[in-house]
C-alpha positions in Angstrom: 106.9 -39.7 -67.6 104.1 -41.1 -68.3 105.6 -44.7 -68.9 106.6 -44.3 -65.4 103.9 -44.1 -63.9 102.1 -47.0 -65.6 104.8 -49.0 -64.7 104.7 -47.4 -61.1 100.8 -48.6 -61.4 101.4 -51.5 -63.0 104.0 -52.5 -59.8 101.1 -51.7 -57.4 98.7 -53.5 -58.7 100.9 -56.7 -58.2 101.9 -55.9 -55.2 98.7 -55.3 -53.5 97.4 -58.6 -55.4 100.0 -60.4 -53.3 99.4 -58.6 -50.4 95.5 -60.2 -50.0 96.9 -63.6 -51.4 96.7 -64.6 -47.3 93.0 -63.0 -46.8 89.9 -65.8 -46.3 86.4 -65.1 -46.3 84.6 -67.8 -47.8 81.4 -69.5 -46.8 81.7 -73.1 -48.2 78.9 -72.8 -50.2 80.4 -70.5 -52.5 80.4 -72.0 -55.9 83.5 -72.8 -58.0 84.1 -72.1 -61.8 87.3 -73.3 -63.5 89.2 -73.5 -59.9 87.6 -69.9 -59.0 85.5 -69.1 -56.3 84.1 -65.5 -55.9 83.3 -64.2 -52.6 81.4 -60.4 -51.9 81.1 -58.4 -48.7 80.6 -54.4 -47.5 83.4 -52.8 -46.4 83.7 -52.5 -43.2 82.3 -56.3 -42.5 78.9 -55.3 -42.1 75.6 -55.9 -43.7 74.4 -52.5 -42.7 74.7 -49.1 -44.3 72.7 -45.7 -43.3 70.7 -44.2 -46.0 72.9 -41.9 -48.2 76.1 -43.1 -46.8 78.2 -44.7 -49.8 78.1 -48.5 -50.3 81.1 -49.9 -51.3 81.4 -53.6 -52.0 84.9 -55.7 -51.7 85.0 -58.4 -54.5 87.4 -61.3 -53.3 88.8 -63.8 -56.4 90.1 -67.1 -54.7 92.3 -69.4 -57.2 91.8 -72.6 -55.4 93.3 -74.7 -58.4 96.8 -76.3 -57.3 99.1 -75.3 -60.4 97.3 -72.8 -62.6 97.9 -69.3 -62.8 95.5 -67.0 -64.7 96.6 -63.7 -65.7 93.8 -60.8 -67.0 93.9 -57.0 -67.1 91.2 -54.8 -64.6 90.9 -51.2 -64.1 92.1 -49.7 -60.9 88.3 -48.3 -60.0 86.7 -52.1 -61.1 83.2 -50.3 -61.0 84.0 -49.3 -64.5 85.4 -52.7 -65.7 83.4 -54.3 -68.2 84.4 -57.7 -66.8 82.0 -57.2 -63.4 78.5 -57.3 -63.7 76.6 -56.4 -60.3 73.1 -57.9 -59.8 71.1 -55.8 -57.2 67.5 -56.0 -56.5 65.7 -53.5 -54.1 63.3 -54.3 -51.1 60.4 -53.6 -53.5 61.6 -56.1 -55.9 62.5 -53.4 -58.4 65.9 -54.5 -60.7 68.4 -51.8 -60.1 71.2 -53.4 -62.1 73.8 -51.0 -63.0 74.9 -51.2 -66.8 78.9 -51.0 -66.4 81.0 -50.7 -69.2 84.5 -50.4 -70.7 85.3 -47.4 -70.6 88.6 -45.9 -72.8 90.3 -44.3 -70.4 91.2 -44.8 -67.1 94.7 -46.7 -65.6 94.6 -50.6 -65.1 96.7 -53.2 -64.4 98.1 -56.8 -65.2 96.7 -59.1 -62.4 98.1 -62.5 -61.9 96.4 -65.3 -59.8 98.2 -68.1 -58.6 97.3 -71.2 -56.7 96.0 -70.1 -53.3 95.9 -66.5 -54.0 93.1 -64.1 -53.8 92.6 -61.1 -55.5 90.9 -58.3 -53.9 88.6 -55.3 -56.0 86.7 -52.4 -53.7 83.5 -52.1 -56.1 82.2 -48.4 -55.6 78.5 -49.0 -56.0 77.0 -45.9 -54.8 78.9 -44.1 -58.2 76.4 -46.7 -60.3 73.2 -47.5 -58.2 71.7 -45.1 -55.8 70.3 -46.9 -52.2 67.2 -45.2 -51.6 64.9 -47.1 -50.2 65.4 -48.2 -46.9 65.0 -52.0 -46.6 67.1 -55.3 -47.7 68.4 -55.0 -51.2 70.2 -58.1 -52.3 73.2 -58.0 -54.5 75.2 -60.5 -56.6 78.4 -60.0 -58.6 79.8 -61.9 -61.9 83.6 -61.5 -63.0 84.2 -62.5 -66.3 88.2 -63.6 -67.3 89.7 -63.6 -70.1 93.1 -64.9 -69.1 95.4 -63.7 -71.4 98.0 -66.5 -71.2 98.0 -68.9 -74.2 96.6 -72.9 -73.8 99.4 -75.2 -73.0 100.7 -76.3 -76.3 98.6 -73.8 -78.8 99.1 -69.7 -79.3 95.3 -69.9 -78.4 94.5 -68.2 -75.5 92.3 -69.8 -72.5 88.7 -69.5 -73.0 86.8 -66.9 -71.2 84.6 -67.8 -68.2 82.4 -66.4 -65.9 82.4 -66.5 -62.0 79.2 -65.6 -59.5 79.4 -65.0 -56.2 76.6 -66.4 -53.5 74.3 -63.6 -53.0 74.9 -60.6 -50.1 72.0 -59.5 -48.4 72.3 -55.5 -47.4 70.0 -53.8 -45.5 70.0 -49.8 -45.8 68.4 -48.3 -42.3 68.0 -44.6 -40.9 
């Protein structure tokens, strides 16, 4: 039963993958690592959230390469992927960084990126950073990939790199 469903999971995954492949929002400026381009926004297409209500953040992956497809493994709630790392800095100035780590357990799935495509994570960050203050808080987010297909020619497997989004400026009101 239980392979069933990680298949069953495994299957959604890639489906929903393909399902944002068609999805742009990117500025220009955004910049580019090894044909990636990382693009952050609030759900719901606002920069504006009221005090206490959750902030949840939607992490778009653009492969803008021609011919290269990068597969890598992410947890279905990416907030506890060890591959993001989320920046955040408080109207004060205070660092409110949230450590976020591998954890053991928990479902995830294969994701392939292809030319064009874009892979899209919802990033809970009210479950790792509280939003207290009322003010601008500005937020960046870094996905490291380890792609797990081997270097043309070699059993070696692709280098890991890191991608950074362009900063998203969120001000929390009444």
């Amino acid at each position: 039963m239980k392979k069933h469903i990680f298949y069953f999971l495994l299957t959604a995954v890639l489906y929903t993958n393909n399902l944002f492949s068609q999805t742009t929002n990117f500025a220009h400026g955004d910049s580019v690592t090894n044909d990636f381009r990382l693009s952050i926004s609030l759900k719901g297409g606002t920069n504006t959230v009221s005090l206490g209500q959750p902030v949840v953040l939607i992490s778009r992956l653009q492969n803008i390469s021609s011919n290269t497809v990068v597969q890598f493994l992410e947890f279905v709630e990416p907030i506890k992927d060890g591959s993001y790392s989320v920046s955040i800095t408080s109207p004060t100035g205070k660092d409110l960084s949230p450590k976020i780590y591998n954890l053991p357990e928990g479902s995830f799935g294969l994701c392939d990126v292809g030319p064009g495509q874009i892979h899209e994570a919802q990033l809970q960050l009210s479950l790792v950073c509280k939003f207290e203050t009322i003010g601008r808080y500005k937020i960046l987010v870094t996905k490291r990939i380890r792609d797990l297909r081997c270097q043309a020619g070699s059993n070696q497997l692709t280098p890991p790199f890191e991608v950074v989004s362009n900063p998203l400026y969120v001000n929390v009101v009444l």
